[in-house]
C-alpha positions as a Markdown table, in Angstrom:
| # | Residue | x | y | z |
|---|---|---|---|---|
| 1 | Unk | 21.7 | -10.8 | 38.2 |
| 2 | Unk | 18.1 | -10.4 | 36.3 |
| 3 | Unk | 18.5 | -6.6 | 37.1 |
| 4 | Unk | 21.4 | -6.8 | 34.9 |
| 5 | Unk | 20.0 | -8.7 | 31.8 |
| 6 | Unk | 16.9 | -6.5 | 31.9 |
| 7 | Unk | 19.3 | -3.3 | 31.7 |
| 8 | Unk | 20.9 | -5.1 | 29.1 |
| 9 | Unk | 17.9 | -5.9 | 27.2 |
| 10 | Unk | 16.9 | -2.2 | 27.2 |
| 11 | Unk | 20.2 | -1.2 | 25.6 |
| 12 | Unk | 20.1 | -3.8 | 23.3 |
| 13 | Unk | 16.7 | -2.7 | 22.4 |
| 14 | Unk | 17.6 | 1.1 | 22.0 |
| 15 | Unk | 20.4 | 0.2 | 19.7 |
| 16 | Unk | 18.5 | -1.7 | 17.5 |
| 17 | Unk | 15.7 | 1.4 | 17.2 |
| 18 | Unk | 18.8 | 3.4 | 16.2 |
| 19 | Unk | 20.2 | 0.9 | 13.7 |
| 20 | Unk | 16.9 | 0.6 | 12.0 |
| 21 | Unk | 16.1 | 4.3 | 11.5 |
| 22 | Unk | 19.9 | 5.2 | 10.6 |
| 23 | Unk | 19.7 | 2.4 | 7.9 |
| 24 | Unk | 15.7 | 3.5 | 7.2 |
| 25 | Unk | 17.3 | 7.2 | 6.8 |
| 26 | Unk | 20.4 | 5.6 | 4.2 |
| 27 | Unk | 18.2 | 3.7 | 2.2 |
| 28 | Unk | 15.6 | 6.6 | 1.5 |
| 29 | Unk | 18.7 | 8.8 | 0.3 |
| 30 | Unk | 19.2 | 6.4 | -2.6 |
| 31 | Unk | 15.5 | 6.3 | -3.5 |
| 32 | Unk | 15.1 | 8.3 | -7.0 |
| 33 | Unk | 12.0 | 10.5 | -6.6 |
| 34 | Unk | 9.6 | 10.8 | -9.2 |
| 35 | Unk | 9.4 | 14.9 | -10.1 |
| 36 | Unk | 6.1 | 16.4 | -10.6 |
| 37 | Unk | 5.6 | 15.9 | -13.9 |
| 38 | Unk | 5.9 | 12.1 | -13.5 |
| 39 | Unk | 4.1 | 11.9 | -10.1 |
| 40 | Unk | 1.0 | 13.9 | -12.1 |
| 41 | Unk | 0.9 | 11.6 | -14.9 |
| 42 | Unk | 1.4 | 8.4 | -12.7 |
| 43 | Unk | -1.3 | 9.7 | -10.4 |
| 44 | Unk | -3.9 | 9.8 | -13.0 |
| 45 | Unk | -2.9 | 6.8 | -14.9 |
| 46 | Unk | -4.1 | 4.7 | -12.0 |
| 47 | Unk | -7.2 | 6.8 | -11.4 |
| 48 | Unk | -8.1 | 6.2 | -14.8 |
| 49 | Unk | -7.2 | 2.6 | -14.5 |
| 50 | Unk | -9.2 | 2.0 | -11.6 |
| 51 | Unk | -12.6 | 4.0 | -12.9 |
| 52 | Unk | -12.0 | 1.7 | -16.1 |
| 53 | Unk | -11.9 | -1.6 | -14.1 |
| 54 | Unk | -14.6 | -0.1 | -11.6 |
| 55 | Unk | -16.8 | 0.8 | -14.9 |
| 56 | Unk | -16.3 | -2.6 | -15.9 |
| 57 | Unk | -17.3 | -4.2 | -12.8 |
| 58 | Unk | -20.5 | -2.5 | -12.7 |
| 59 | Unk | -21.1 | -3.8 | -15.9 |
| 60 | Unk | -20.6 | -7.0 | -15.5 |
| 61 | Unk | -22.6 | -6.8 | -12.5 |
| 62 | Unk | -25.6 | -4.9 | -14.2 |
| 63 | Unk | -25.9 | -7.7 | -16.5 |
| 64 | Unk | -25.7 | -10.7 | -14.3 |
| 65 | Unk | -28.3 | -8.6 | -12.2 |
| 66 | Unk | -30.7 | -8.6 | -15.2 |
| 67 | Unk | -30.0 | -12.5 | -16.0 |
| 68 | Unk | -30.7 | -13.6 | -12.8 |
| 69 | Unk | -34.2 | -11.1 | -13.2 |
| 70 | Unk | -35.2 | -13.1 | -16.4 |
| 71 | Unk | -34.2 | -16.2 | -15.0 |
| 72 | Unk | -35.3 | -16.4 | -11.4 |
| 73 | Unk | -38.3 | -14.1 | -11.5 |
| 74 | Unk | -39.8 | -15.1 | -14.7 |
């Protein structure tokens, strides 16, 4: 009997890998892809969004580096 249910688990298993990549393989066919053009422009919006936060970060930390300079070591 616990031959059976461990056959049966397997199965059960193996169907649902199947099930999830069929639906996986459904769902990607109604994804609408960006074309270059947009994937180009995207791509260096964010790279240009993250050097202007990661200028601004070192900034900020500059400055609170010098404060702390003038306040703790003078």
């Amino acid at each position: 009997m616990a031959e059976g249910t461990n056959v049966s688990k397997v199965d059960n298993a193996r169907r649902n890998f199947t099930r999830f990549f069929r639906e996986v393989r459904s769902e990607l066919k109604k994804v609408i892809w960006p074309n270059r053009e947009q994937l180009t422009n995207n791509t260096v919006t964010v790279l240009m969004a993250c050097l202007l936060i990661g200028a601004i970060i070192w900034i900020f930390d500059f400055l609170l580096l010098k404060v702390s300079e003038i306040v703790f070591i003078r």
